[in-house]
Structure formats: structure tokens, C-alpha cells
C-alpha positions as a Markdown table, in Angstrom:
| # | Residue | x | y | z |
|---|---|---|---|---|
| 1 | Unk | 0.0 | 0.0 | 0.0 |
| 2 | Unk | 1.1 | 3.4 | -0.8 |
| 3 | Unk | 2.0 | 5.3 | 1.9 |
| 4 | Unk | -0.4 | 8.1 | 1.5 |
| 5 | Unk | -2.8 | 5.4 | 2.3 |
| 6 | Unk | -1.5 | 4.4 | 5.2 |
| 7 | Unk | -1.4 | 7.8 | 6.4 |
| 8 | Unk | -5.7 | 8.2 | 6.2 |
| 9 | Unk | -6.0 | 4.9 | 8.2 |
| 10 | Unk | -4.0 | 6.2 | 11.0 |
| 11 | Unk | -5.5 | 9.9 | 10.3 |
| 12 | Unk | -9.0 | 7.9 | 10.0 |
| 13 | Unk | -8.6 | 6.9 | 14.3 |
| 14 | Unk | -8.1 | 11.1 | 15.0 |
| 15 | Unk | -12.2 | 11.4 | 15.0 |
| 16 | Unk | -12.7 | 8.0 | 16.6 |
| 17 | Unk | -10.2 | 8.8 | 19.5 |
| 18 | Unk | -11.8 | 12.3 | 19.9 |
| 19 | Unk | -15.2 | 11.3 | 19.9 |
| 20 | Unk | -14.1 | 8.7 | 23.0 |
| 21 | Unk | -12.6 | 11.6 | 24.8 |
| 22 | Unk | -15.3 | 13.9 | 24.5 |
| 23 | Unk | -17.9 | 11.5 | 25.3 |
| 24 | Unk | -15.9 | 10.2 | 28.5 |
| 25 | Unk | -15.9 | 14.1 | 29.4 |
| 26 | Unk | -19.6 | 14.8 | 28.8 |
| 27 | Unk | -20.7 | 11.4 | 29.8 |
| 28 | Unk | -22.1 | 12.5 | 33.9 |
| 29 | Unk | -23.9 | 15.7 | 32.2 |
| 30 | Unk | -25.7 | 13.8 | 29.3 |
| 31 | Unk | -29.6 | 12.7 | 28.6 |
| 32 | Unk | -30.4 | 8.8 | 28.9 |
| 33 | Unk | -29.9 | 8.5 | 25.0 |
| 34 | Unk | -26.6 | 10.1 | 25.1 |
| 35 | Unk | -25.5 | 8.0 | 27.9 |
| 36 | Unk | -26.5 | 4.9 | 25.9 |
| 37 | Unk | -24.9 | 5.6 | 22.8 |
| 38 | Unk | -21.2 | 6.6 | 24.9 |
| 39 | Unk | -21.1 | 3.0 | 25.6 |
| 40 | Unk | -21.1 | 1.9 | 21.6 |
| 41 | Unk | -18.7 | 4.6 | 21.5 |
| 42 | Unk | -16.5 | 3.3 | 24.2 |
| 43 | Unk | -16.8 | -0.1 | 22.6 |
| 44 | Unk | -16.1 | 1.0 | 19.4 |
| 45 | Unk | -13.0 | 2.8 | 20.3 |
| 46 | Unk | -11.4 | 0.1 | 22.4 |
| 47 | Unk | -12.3 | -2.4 | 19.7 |
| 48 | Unk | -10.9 | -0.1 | 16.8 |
| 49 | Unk | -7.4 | 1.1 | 18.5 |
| 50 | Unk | -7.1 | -2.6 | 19.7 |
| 51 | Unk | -7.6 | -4.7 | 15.7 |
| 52 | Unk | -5.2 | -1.4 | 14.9 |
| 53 | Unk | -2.5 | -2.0 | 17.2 |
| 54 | Unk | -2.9 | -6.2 | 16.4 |
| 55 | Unk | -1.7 | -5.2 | 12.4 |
| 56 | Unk | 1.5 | -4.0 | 13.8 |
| 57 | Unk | 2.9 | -8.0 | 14.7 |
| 58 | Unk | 0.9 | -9.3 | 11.7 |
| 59 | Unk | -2.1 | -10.8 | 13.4 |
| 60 | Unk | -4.7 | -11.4 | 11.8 |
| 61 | Unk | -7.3 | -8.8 | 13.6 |
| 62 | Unk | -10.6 | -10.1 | 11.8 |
| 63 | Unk | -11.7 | -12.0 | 14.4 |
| 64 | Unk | -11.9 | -8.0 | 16.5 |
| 65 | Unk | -14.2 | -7.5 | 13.9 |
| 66 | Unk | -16.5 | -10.5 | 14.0 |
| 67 | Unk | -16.7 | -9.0 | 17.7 |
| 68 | Unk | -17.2 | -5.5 | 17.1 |
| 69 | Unk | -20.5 | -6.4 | 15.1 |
| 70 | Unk | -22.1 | -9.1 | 17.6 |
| 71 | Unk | -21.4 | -6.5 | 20.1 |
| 72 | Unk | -21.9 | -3.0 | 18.3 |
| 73 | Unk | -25.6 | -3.7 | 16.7 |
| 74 | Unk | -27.2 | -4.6 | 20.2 |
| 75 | Unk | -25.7 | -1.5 | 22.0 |
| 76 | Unk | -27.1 | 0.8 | 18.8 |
| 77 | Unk | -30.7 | -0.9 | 19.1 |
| 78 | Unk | -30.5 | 0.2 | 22.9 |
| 79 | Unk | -29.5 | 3.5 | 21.6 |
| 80 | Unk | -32.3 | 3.5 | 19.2 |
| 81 | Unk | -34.3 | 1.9 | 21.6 |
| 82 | Unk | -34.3 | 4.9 | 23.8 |
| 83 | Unk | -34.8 | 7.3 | 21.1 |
| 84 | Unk | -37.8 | 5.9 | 19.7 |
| 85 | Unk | -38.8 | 5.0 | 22.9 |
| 86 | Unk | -43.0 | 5.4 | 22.7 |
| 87 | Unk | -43.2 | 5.0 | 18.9 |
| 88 | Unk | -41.6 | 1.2 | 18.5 |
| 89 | Unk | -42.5 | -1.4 | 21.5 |
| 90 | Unk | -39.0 | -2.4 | 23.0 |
| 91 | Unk | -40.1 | -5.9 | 23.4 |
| 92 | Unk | -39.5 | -5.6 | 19.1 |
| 93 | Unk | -35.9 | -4.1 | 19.8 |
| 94 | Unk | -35.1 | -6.6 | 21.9 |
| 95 | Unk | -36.3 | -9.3 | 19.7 |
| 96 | Unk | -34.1 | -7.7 | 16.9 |
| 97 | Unk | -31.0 | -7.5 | 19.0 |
| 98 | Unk | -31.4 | -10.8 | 20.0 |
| 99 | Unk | -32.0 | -12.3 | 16.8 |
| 100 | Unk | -29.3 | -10.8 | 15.2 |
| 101 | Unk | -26.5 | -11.5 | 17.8 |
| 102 | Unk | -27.8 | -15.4 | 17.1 |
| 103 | Unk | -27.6 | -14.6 | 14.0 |
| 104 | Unk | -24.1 | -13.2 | 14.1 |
| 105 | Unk | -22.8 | -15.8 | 16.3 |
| 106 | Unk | -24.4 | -19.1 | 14.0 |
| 107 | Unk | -22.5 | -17.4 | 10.4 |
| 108 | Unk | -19.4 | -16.7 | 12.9 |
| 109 | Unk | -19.1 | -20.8 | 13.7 |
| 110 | Unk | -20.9 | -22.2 | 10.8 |
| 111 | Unk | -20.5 | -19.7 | 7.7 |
| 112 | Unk | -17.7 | -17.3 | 7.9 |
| 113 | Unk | -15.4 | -17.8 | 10.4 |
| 114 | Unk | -13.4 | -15.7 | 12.7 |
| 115 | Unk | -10.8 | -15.3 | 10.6 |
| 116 | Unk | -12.4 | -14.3 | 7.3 |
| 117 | Unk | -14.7 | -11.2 | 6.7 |
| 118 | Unk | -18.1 | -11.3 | 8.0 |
| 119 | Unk | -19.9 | -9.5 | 5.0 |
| 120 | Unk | -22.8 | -11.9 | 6.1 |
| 121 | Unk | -23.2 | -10.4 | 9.4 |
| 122 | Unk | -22.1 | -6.6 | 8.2 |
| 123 | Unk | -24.9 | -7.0 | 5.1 |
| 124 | Unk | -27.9 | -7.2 | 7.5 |
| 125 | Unk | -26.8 | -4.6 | 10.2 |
| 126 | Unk | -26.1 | -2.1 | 7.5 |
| 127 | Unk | -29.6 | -2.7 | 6.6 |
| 128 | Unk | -31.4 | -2.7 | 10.6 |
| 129 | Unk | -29.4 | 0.1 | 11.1 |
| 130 | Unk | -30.8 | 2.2 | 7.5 |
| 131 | Unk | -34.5 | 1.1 | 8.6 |
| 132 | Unk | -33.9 | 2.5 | 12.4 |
| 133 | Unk | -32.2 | 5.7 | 11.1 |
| 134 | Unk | -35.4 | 5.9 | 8.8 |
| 135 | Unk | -37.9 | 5.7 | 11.6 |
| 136 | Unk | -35.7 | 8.5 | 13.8 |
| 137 | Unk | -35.3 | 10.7 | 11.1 |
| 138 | Unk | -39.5 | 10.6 | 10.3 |
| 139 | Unk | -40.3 | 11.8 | 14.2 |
| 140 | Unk | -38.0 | 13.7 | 13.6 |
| 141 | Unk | -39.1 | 15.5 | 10.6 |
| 142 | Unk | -42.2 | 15.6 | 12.1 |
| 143 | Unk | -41.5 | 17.5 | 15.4 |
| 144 | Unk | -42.7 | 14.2 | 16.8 |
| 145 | Unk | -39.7 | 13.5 | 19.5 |
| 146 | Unk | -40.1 | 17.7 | 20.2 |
| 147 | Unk | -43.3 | 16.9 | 21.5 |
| 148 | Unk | -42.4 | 14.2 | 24.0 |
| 149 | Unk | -39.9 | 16.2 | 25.3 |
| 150 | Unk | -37.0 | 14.0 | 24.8 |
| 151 | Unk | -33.8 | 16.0 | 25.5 |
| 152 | Unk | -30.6 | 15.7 | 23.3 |
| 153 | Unk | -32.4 | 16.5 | 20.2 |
| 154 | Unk | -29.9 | 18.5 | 17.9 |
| 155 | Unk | -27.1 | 15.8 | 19.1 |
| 156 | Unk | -29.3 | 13.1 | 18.1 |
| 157 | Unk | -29.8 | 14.0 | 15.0 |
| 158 | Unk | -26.3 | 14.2 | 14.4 |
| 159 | Unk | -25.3 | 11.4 | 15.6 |
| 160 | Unk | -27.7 | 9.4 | 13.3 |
| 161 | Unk | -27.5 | 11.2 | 10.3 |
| 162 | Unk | -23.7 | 9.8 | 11.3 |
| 163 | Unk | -24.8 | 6.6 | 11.0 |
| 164 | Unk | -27.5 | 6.9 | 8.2 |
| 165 | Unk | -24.5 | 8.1 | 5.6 |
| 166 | Unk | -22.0 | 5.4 | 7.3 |
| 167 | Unk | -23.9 | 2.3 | 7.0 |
| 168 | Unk | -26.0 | 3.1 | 3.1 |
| 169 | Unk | -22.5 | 4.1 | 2.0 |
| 170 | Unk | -21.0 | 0.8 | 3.0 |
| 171 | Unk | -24.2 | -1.1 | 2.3 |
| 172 | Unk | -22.7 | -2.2 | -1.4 |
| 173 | Unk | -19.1 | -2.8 | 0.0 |
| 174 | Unk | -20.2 | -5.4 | 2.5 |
| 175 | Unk | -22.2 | -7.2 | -0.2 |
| 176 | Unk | -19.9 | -7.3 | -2.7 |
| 177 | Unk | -16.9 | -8.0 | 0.1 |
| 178 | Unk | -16.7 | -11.7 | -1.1 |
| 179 | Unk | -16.2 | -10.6 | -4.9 |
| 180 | Unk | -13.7 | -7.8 | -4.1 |
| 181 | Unk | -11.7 | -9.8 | -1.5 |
| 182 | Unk | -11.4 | -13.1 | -4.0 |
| 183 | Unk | -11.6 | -11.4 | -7.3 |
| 184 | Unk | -9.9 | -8.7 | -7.8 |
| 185 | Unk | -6.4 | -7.0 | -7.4 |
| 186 | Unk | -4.7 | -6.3 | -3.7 |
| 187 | Unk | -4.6 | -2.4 | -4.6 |
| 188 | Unk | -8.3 | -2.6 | -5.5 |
| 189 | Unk | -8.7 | -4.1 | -1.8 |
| 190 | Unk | -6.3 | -1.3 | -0.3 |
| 191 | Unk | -8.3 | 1.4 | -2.0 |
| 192 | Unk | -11.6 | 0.0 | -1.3 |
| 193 | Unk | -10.8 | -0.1 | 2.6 |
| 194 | Unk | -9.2 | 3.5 | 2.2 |
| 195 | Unk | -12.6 | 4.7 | 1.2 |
| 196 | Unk | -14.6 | 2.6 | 3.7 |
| 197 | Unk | -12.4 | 4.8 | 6.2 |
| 198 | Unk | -13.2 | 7.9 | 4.8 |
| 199 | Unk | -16.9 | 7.6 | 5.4 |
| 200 | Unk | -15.9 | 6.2 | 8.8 |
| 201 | Unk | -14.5 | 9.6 | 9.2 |
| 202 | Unk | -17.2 | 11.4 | 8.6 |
| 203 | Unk | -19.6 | 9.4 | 10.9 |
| 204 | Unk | -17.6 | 9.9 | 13.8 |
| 205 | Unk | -17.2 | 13.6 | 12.9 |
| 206 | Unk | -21.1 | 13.6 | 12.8 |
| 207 | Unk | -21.0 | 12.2 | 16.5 |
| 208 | Unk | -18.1 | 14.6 | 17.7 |
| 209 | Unk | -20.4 | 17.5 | 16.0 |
| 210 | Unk | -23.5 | 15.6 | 17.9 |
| 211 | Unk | -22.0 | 14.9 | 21.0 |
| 212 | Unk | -20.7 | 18.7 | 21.3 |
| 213 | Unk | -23.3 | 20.2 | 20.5 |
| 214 | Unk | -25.3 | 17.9 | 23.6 |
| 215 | Unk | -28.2 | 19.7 | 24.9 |
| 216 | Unk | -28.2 | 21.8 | 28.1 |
| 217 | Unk | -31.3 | 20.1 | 29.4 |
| 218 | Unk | -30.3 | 18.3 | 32.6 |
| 219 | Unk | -29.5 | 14.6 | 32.6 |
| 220 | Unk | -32.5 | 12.4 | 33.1 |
């Protein structure tokens, strides 16, 4: 890989490592939503720097990934289980979060190891995550949340507008992992995970803008 491209992975974990900061400092002083969503943050963080730091004495760090997802989708249905708390039974978040860390955990032992990509497994949280962003951005369209009273609006929608762009971006990319991992050239690969960093750039910018701009209201 060219070094230019190594230099936006590293620069790529400047707005992940931020983000962790800031929502370790603002963590006591934010809403219930907020609170929630720190944790995926915390998670992500330790899970990113840690794969990152694994590359250095050539280990494969896949299986960090296989973990990140089993882990990261239930702690963003909590998230989005708070948010649309009133609107979408939690019994049905739940159910999702269960069935999809089963899910998850079958194609892990049975379908794509720990060792190889799990586009399987990345495939359908892109596509939970999409529908819940959907269903947050309608209330919120429609002053809907406003009414309720939820605090932490204007970090909220940050923070999935952040994820909205992230996971249809890389919607594509995880279903045509297989093809572009088996089919095509390494530099293709190297450039095709350059890009997928990009747009993780720009999500966790979203939640440094979201978790910055936090709202004033006191913690609930």
C-alpha cells in the first residue's frame, strides 16, 4: 500500500479517538440516549485502536471484527431503543437484538469464520441500522420526538444522520466483500478499505459535532 494510504487509516482513528474523549468528558452531564450511545462509542473505540494495534505484529485482527458487530448492533438498538422509545415497543428491539446477535454468532461458527470477513453479518446490520435511522429521522421530521420532550435533540440527530450516511455508504461494500476480497487485485482491496475509512471519518465527525453540541437540558 502506498504510503499516503496508510497515512488516512491512521488519520482515519483522529475522530474515533476524539469522539471517545469527549464523550468520556460529557458522559455524567448527558440525557439517557446520550448516555447509551457513549457506551457503543466506548466499545467502538477500544475495539478499533485494539484490531489497529494487532496489524503491527501481523495478526490477523478479523476476528476484532466478528466482535465489534455481535457487540456494536445490540448497544445501537438500545440506543435506538431509547430514542424511539414510545413509537416502537421495546419488546420488538429486543427481539431484533437478540436475533441478530444469534444470527451473528451461527454465520461466525458455521459460515464465515473468525478469521475471514463477515460480510454476512455486516450485510444485514447495514440494513437494521438504514431502517432505524429511517424511523428517527421521520419523528424527527415531524417534530414528533419535540413533543415528548425527549432532550438531546440536535445531538441526536447528528449522531444518526452519522450513521444513516456510514452504514447506506458501506451497504454495497459489504455485499460485494466476497467478490472484491477473491476477485480482484490487492490495490483494489487497499483502496476499497481506504474509502470505507473515509466515510468512517465522517460518521464519527457527525458524533463529535452531535456529541458537542449535547443539549443543556439536565440529565434524566
Amino acid at each position: 500500500m502506498n504510503r499516503y494510504l496508510y497515512d488516512i487509516v491512521y488519520i482515519s482513528l483522529l475522530p474515533i479517538l476524539a469522539t471517545v474523549i469527549l464523550a468520556a468528558v460529557n458522559y455524567r452531564k448527558s440525557g439517557k440516549s446520550l448516555k447509551v450511545f457513549s457506551w457503543f462509542i466506548f466499545l467502538s473505540g477500544f475495539i478499533q485502536f485494539t484490531s489497529t494495534a494487532v496489524i503491527f505484529i501481523k495478526i490477523n485482527n478479523l476476528p476484532f471484527l466478528h466482535l465489534y458487530v455481535a457487540s456494536g448492533l445490540p448497544c445501537l438498538v438500545w440506543f435506538y431503543k431509547t430514542v424511539l422509545d414510545g413509537f416502537i415497543s421495546s419488546r420488538i428491539m429486543w427481539c431484533i437484538a437478540l436475533a441478530f446477535l444469534v444470527f451473528t454468532i451461527i454465520n461466525s461458527l458455521f459460515f464465515q469464520d473468525i478469521f475471514h470477513f463477515n460480510s454476512y453479518a455486516l450485510f444485514l446490520e447495514s440494513i437494521i441500522i438504514i431502517v432505524l435511522a429511517l424511523f428517527t429521522f421521520m419523528f424527527l421530521l415531524n417534530n414528533t420526538m419535540r413533543e415528548t420532550g425527549i432532550v438531546d435533540i440536535k445531538s441526536i440527530t447528528w449522531i444518526n444522520a452519522g450513521l444513516f450516511v456510514y452504514y447506506l455508504t458501506c451497504l454495497m461494500l459489504y455485499y460485494f466483500a466476497e467478490k472484491i476480497f477473491t476477485r480482484y487485485s490487492r490495490e483494489l482491496l487497499n483502496y476499497t478499505w481506504v474509502f470505507h475509512d473515509i466515510v468512517s471519518m465522517i460518521m464519527y465527525s457527525c458524533f463529535f459535532i452531535g456529541l458537542w453540541k449535547r443539549s443543556k437540558t439536565p440529565s434524566i
